[in-house]
Every structure is written in structure tokens, then in C-alpha cells.
BATIFI-517767 format. One record per residue (C-alpha): residue in one letter; y, x, z. Coordinates in steps of 0.25 Angstrom, whole numbers, plus 5000, padded with zeros to 4 digits. Each point is the difference from the previous one (the first is absolute). Layout:
# BATIFI-517767
AYXZ/...
This chain:
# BATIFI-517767
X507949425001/X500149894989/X498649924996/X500150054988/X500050155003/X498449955003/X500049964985/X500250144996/X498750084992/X500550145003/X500750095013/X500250134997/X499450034987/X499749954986/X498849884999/X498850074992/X499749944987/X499349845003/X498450014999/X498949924999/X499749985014/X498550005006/X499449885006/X500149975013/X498850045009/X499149915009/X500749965012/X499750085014/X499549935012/X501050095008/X501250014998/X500750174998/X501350064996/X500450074987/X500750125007/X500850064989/X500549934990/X501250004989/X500249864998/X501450054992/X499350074992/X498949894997/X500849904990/X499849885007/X500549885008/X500050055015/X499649855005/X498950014990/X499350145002/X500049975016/X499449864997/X499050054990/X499850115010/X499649915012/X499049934991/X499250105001/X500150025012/X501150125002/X501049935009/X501050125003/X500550104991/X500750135003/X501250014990/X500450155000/X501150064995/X500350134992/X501650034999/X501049945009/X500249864988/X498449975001/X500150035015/X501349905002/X499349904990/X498650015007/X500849985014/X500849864994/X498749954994/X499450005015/X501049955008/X499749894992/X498649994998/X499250015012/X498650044991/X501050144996/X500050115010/X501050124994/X499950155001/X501350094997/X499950134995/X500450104989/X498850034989/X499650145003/X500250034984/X501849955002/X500250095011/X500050144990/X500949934990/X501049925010/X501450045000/X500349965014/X498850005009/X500550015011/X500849864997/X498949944995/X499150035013/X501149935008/X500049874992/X498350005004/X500450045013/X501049875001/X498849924992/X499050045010/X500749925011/X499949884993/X498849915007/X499249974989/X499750154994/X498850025007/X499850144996/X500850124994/X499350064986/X499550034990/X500450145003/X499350135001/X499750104991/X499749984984/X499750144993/X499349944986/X501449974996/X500850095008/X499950144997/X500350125008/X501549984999/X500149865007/X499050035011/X501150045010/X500749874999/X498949915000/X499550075014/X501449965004/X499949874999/X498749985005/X500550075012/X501149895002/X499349884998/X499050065009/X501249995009/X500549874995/X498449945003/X500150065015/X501249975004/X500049844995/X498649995003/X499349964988/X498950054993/X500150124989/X499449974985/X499650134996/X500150014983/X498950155000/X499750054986/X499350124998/X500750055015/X498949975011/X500350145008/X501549995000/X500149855003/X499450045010/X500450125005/X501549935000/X499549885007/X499450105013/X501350085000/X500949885000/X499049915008/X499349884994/X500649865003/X499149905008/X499849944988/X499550084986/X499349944988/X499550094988/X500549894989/X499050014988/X499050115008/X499750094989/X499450125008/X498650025001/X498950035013/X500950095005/X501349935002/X499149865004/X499750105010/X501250065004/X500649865000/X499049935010/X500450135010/X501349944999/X500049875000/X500649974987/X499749904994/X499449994985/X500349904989/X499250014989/X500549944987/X499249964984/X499950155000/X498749995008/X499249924989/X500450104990/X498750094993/X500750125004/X500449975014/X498650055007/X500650105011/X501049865001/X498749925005/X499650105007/X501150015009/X499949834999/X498850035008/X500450075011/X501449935002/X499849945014/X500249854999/X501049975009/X500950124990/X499849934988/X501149904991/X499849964985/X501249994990/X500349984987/X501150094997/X500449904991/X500350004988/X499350134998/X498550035002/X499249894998/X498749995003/X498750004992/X499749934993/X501549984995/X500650125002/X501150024989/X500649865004/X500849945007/X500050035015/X500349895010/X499949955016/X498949904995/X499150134996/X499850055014/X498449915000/X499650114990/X500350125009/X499749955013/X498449954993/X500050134993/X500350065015/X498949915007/X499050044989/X500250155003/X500150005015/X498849915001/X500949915009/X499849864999/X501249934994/X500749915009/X499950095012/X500750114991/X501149894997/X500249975014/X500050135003/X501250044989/X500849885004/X499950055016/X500550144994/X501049954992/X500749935013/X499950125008/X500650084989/X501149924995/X500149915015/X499749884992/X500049915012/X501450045007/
């Protein structure tokens, strides 16, 4: 990899228009992770997000890719940047309109091997965009990187919209990984529920500080601690109260106060308690 592949703004897909981007937020005491992020998507200087990212206090970020281009650019950026952890994966919404699935699942099988991709996602199951007809091939994949996880050991990033009961129902028949994190949570009480009796773990993105995102903090509330992350899902779902800008690493203070605030929990030790997550997940420290 050349230095100034570390230069690029974009992986696998097109840069969203440039924005005025929020102020930075009031430093944490204890340092977290941003667990999903798409730093190609984010129109930025890779150097610069992670600094301004550790000025806050958010000292790793998970880099996750969506097609096999983001997934091979998201696993060159962390071999060389040791604040970059990669995840691999197919986005639940390519594997309907893919051509050669089959290939392009091998070339994440062959990506997963790698040292720096510390998880295999986001995949899963997506029906607000995928209609009746796509189903059967998205459950496909899901069902091979389910494999892909398990037999290179690394945690599986679930992408679920709108498909609690079949991501689900797929990960019981396959068998879940060690390792399973629900990116972007987006379930209520119920799944919360049906998460902690599995041990998979939560991460709660700027979707919790929406108005309409009540059954959301709700199942923020029952989410045991030691199954909880915060991301940004950057570029996308900023929180409140900048929602419609720009996403980015250096966000993830807004989520993780909002999170304190719901819970009751007293800040640092949530921090703490996230950053610990987050190495048991993604085995920071081997």
C-alpha cells in the first residue's frame, strides 16, 4: 500500500455532497471507540478525522466496509494506521443485485484473513429497501458471512432493518459467532431483551437522541452495560441536535452523553465500560 492511498477521501462509493460540519464536543474524561464508521464516505483527510477524533477523546475507530472496494480500502487504511480497526462484509442491500455472489464472497473470505479486519459486517438482513424478491439472496449471504465470522474468528456486524425475527431466526439455525454486535440497534424492549439472552452486544448510534426514537430509549435502558457500544455510522445519522449534518468519528461524545443521560449511568464508568467492550469485541489488545 502507497502513502498516498491514506490520502484518498473515498473506498467504495461516491463522497456525499461537503457540509457544514458541527462543532466539536466537550472532551471525555475516558477515552471510547466509534464502532462503526465510513470514514470513505466522510470527505475528509484520514489523518485529520482520527486526530480530530482523539481530541475528544474517541481513540479507536472501527472502519467498516460494504462491498468488497470499501472492504479492501477499509483493510489498507488499518494496516497502516494503528487508531483503524477493519470489518469486511458485503452490505446486506449488494447481495440481491450482485452478478457473481458467490465470487464476491470469496474475495471477503480472502479479506477476512487479513490481520487488521477485526470483524466481518455489516451484513444481515435489510427489508426497507429490499423487497420480497431480493430476500432469498440477502439471507444467503448473511448465512456465509455468518461462516466467514466463525471460521476466522472475528465478530459479525449485523446491518437489521425492519427484520428483528428473521436475523434472528438465521443467526439460531446457523449458530451465532462468539462475537455479535447489532450495529446501529434499531429494535425496541423486545429485541434489547432477546439480545441480552444472547449475549450480543448493542451499539446505539445518534438515532437514540431522535424525538421519535422512544421504544429506542427504552431498550437503552435495559441493554446490559457490559453489551453496549456507541457509533456514529458516519456520515449518516448524526445526532441531535445536528442531525441533517455531517457525521463523523469526533461525534461519538454526543451519543455516548445522550446514553449516560438515559441510563442514569454516570459517564466515565460507561466510557470505561464501552472501551472494555470494544476490546473484547474487536480484540483490541492482541
Amino acid at each position: 500500500m502507497t502513502k498516498s492511498r491514506t490520502k484518498l477521501t473515498l473506498g467504495g462509493a461516491a463522497a456525499r455532497p461537503i457540509q457544514e460540519k458541527p462543532p466539536a464536543p466537550e472532551p471525555l474524561a475516558v477515552p471510547i471507540l466509534d464502532s462503526h464508521t465510513h470514514l470513505d464516505l466522510q470527505g475528509t483527510d484520514i489523518a485529520e478525522a482520527l486526530d480530530a477524533a482523539a481530541a475528544v477523546g474517541v481513540e479507536r475507530i472501527v472502519q467498516v466496509g460494504i462491498d468488497v472496494p470499501s472492504s479492501r480500502w477499509g483493510a489498507e487504511v488499518a494496516a497502516e494506521h494503528d487508531r483503524v480497526l477493519a470489518t469486511v462484509a458485503l452490505h446486506p442491500n449488494e447481495a440481491p443485485v450482485l452478478a457473481d455472489l458467490d465470487g464476491q464472497l470469496a474475495e471477503i473470505d480472502a479479506l477476512a484473513a487479513r490481520p487488521e479486519v477485526r470483524g466481518i459486517g455489516e451484513t444481515g438482513l435489510d427489508y426497507y429497501r429490499t423487497g420480497d424478491e431480493g430476500r432469498e439472496q440477502q439471507e444467503r449471504s448473511f448465512r456465509a458471512h455468518i461462516d466467514i465470522a466463525k471460521r476466522h474468528g472475528k465478530a459479525l456486524v449485523i446491518h437489521d432493518r425492519d427484520a428483528h425475527d428473521d436475523v434472528l431466526r438465521v443467526l439460531a439455525e446457523e449458530g451465532a459467532p462468539e462475537r455479535v454486535v447489532f450495529h446501529c440497534f434499531s429494535g425496541g424492549p423486545e429485541l434489547a431483551k432477546a439480545c441480552a439472552e444472547h449475549g450480543y452486544v448493542m451499539s446505539f448510534a445518534g438515532t437514540l437522541t431522535f424525538k421519535n426514537a422512544a421504544d429506542l430509549r427504552e431498550a437503552a435502558k435495559l441493554a446490559p452495560r457490559e453489551l453496549l457500544l456507541v457509533e456514529t455510522d458516519g456520515p449518516f445519522l448524526t445526532p441531535m441536535p445536528y442531525r441533517g449534518q455531517p457525521n463523523a468519528p469526533y461525534l461519538t461524545p454526543l451519543t455516548i452523553r445522550a446514553l449516560a443521560e438515559i441510563r442514569g449511568d454516570d459517564l466515565d464508568e460507561l466510557c470505561a465500560a464501552v472501551w472494555a467492550n470494544g476490546e473484547r469485541v474487536f480484540a483490541l489488545t492482541s
